[in-house]
MARDRENKE-985193 format. One line per field, with one value per residue: residue in one letter; x negated, y negated, z of N, C-alpha, C in turn. Coordinates in Angstrom, 1 decimal, always signed. Example, Ala and Ser with C-alpha at 12.3 -4.5 7.8 and 13.67 -1.06 7.14 Angstrom:
<recs>
residu	[A | S]
n.X	[-13.2 | -12.8]
n.Y	[+5.7 | +2.2]
n.Z	[+7.8 | +7.1]
ca.X	[-12.3 | -13.7]
ca.Y	[+4.5 | +1.1]
ca.Z	[+7.8 | +7.1]
c.X	[-13.2 | -12.9]
c.Y	[+3.3 | +0.0]
c.Z	[+7.8 | +7.9]
</recs>
This chain:
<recs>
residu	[X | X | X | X | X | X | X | X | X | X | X | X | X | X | X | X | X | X | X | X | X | X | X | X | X | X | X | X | X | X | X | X | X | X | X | X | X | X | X | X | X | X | X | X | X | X | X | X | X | X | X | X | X | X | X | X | X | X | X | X | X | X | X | X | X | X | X | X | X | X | X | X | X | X | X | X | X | X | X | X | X | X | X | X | X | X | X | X | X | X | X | X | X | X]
n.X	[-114.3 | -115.2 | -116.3 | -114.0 | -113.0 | -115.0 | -114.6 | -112.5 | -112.5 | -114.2 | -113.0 | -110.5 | -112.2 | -112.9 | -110.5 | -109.8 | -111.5 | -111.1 | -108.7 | -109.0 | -111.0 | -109.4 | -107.4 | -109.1 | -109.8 | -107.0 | -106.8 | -108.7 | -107.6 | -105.4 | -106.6 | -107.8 | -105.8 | -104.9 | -106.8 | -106.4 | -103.9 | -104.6 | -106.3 | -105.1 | -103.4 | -105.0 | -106.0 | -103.6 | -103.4 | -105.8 | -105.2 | -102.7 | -103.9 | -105.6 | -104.2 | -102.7 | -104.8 | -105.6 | -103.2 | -103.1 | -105.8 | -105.6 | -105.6 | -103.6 | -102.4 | -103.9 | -104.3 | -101.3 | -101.7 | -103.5 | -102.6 | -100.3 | -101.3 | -104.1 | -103.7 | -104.4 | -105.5 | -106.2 | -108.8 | -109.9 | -112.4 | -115.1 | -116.2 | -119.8 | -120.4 | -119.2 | -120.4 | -122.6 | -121.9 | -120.9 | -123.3 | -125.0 | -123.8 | -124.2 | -126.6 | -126.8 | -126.0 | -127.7]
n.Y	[-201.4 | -201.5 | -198.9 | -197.6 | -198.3 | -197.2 | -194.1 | -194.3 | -194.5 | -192.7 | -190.6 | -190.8 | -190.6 | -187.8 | -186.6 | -187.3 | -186.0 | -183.7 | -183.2 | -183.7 | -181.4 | -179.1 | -179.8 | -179.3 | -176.8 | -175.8 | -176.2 | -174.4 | -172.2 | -171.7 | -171.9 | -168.9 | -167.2 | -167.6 | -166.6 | -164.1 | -162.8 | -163.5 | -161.6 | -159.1 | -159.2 | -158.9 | -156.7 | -154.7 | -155.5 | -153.9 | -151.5 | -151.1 | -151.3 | -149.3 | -147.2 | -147.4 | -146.9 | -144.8 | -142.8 | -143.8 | -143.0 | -140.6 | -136.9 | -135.9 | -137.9 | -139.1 | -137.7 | -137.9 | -140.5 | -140.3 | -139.1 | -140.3 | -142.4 | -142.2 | -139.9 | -137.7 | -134.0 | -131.1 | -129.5 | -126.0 | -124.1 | -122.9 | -120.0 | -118.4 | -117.6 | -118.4 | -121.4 | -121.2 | -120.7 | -123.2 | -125.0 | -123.9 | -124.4 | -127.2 | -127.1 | -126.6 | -128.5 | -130.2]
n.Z	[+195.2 | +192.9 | +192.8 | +192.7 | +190.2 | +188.1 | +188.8 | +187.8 | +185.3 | +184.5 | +185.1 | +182.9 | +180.8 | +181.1 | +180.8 | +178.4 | +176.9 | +177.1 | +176.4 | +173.4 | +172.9 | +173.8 | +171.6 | +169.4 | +169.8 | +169.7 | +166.9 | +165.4 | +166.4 | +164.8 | +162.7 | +162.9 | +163.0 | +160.3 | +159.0 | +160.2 | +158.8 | +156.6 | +155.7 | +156.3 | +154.6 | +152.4 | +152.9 | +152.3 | +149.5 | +148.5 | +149.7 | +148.2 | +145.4 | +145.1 | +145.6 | +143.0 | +141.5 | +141.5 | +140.9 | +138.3 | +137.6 | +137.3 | +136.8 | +134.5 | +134.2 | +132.6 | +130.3 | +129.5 | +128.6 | +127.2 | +124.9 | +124.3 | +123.0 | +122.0 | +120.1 | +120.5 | +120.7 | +122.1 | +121.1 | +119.7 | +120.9 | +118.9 | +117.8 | +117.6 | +115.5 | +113.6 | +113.9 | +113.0 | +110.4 | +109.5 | +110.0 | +108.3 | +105.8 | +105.9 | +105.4 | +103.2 | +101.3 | +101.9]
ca.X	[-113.5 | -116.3 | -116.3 | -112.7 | -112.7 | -115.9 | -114.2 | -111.1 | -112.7 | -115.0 | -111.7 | -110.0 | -113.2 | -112.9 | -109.2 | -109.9 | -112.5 | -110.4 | -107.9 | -110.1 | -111.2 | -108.0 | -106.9 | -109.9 | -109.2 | -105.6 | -107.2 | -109.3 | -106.9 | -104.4 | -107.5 | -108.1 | -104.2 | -104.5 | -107.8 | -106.3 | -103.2 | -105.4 | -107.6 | -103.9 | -102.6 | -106.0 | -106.0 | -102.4 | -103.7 | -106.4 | -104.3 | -101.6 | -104.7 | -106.5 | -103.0 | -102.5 | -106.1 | -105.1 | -102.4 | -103.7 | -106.7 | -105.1 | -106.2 | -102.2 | -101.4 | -104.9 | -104.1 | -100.4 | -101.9 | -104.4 | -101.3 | -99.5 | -102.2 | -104.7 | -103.1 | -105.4 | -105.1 | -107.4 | -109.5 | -110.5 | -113.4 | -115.4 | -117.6 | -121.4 | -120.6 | -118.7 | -120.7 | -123.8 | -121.6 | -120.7 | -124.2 | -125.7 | -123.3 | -124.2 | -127.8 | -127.0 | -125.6 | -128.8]
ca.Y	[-201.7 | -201.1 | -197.5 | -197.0 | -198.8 | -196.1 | -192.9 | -194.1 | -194.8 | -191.2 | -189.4 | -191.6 | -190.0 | -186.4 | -186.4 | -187.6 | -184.9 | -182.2 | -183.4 | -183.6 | -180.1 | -178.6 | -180.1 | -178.7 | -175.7 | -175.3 | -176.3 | -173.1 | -171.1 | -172.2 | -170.9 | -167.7 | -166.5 | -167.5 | -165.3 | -162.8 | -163.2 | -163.1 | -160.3 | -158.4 | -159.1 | -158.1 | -155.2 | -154.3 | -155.4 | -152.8 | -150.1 | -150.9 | -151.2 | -148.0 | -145.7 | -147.6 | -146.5 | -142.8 | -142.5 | -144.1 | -142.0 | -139.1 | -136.1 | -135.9 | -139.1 | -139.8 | -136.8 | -138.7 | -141.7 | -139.6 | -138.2 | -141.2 | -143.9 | -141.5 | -138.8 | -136.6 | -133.3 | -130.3 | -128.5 | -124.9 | -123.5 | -121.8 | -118.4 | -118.9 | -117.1 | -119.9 | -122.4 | -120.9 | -120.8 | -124.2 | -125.3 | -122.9 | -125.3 | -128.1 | -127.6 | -126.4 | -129.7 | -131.1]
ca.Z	[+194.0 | +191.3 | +192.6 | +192.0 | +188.4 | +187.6 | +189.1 | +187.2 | +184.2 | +184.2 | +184.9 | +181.5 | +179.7 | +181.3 | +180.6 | +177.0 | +176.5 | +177.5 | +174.9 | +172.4 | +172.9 | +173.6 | +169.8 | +168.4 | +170.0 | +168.5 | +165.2 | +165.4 | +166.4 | +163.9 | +161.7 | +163.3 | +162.5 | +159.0 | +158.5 | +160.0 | +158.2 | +155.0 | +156.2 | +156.5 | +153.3 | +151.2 | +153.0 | +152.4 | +148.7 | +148.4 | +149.4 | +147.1 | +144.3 | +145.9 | +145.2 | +141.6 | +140.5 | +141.9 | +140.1 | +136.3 | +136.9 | +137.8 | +135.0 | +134.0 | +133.6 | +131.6 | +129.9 | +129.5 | +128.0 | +125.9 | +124.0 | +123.5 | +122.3 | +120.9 | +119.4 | +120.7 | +121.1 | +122.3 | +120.2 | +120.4 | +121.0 | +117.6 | +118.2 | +117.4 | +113.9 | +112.7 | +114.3 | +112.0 | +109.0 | +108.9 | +110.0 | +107.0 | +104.8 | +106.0 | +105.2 | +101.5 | +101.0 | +102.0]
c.X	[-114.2 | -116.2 | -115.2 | -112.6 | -113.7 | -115.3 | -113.1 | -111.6 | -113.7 | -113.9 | -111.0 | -111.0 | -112.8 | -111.6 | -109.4 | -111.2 | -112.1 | -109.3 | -108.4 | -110.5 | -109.8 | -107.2 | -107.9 | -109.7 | -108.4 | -105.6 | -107.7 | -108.4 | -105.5 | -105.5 | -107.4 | -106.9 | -104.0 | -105.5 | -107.6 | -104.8 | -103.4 | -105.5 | -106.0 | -103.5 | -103.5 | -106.2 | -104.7 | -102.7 | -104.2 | -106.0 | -103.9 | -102.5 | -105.0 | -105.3 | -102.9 | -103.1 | -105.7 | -104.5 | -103.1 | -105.4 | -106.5 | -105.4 | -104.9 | -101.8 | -103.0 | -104.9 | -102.6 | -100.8 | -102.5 | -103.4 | -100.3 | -100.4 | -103.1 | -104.8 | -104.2 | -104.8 | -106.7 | -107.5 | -109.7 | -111.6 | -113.6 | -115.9 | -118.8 | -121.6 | -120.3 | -119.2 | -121.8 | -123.3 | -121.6 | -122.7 | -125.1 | -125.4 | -123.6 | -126.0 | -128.2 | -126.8 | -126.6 | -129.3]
c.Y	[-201.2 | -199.6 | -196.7 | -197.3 | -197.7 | -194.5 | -193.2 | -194.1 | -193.5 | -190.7 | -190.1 | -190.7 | -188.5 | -186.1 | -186.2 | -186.7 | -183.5 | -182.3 | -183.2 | -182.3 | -179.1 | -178.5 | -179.1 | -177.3 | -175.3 | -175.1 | -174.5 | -171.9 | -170.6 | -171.1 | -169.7 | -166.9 | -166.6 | -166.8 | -164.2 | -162.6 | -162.7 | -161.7 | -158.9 | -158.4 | -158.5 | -156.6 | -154.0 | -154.4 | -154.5 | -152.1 | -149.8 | -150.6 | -149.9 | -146.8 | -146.1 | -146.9 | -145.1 | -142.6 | -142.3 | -143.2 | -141.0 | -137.8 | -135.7 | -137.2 | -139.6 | -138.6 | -137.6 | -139.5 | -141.5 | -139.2 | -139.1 | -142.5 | -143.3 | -140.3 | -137.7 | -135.5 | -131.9 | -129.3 | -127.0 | -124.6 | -122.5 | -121.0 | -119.1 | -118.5 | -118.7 | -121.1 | -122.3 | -121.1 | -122.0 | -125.3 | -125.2 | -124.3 | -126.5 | -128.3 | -127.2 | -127.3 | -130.4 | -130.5]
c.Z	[+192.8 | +191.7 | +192.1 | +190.4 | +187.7 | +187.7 | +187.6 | +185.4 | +183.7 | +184.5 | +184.1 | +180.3 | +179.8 | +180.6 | +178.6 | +176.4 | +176.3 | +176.4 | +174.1 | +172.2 | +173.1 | +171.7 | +169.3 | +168.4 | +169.2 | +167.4 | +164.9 | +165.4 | +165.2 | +162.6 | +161.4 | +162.5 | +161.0 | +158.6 | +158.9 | +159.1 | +156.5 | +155.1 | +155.8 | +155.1 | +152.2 | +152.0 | +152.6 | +150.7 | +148.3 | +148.5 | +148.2 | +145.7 | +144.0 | +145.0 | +143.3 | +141.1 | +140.7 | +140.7 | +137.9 | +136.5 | +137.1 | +136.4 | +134.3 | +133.7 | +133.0 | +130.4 | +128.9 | +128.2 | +126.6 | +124.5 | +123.1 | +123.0 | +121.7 | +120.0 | +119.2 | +121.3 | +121.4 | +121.3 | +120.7 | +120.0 | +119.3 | +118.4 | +117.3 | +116.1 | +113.1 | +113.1 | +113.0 | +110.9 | +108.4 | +109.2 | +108.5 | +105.8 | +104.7 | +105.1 | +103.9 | +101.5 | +101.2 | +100.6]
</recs>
């Protein structure tokens, strides 16, 4: 009789052990799918960021932007005469 009340009572524990782990299990896994989950969505982020940055640094559309916020426009090149000349002037002024 005591052997049966012990068996029964170590298979009550085993049982309740294997539950116990099982749950924790599920917990984990429950985890797992939401880090990959994540993992999926910042990566689908970075792309989406990745092509943004392309674009706004692209040398036409910073070129674009150049034109309409700083009213910049390109210069031309002097020759080495008129670089001297206004040099010259600058250093009569001194």
């Amino acid at each position: 009789m005591k052997k049966l009340i012990l068996m029964t009572a170590l298979f009550s524990l085993i049982l309740t052990a294997i539950t116990i782990l099982k749950y924790e299990s599920s917990k984990l896994d429950i985890k797992i799918e939401e880090a990959i989950d994540l993992k999926n969505k910042l990566k689908y982020d970075l792309s989406f960021l990745q092509a943004e940055w392309e674009y706004l640094s692209s040398p036409k559309n910073i070129e674009k932007l150049s034109k309409t916020h700083l009213d910049f426009t390109q210069v031309s090149l002097i020759s080495i005469e008129e670089f001297l000349i206004i040099l010259k002037s600058l250093r009569d002024l001194e």
